[in-house]
C-alpha positions in Angstrom: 12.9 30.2 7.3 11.9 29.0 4.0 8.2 27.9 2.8 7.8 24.9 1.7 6.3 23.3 -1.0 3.9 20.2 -1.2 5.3 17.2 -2.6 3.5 17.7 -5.6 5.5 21.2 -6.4 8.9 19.7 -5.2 11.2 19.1 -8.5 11.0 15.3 -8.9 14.7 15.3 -8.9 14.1 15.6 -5.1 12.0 12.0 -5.2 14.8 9.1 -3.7 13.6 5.8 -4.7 15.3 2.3 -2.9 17.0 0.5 -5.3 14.8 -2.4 -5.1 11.8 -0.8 -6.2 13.2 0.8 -9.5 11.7 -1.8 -11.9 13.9 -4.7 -10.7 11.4 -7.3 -9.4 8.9 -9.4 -10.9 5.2 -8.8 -10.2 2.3 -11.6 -11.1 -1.6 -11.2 -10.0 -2.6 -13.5 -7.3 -4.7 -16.3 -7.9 -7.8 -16.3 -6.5 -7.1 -19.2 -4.3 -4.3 -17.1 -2.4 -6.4 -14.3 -2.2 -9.3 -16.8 -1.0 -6.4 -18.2 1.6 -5.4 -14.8 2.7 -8.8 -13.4 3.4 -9.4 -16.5 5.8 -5.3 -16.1 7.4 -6.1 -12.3 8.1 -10.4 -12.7 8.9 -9.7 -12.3 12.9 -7.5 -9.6 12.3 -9.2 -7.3 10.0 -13.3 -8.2 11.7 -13.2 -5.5 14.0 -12.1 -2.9 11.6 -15.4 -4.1 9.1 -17.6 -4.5 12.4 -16.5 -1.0 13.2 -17.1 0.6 9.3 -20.6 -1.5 9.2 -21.9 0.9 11.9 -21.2 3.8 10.3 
């Protein structure tokens, strides 16, 4: 049986990347009224996980 290696020690010829991510699509900053929108979308769904972090 071999060892192996971390990731970080693998030869980056062994790294398979989807096409899609390879450069092809166009990124942009959000404004801060979508960010403002999707912190009030996701606010039930994320409360207990900042409930649960305040009390520790």
């Amino acid at each position: 049986m071999t060892e192996q290696k971390p990731i970080s020690q693998r030869p980056s010829a062994a790294v398979r990347t989807p096409a899609e991510y390879s450069g092809t699509v166009d990124h942009r900053a959000a404004t801060m009224d979508e960010v403002m929108v999707y912190l009030r979308e996701t606010q039930a769904e994320v409360q207990p996980v900042l409930d649960y972090l305040r009390d520790k």
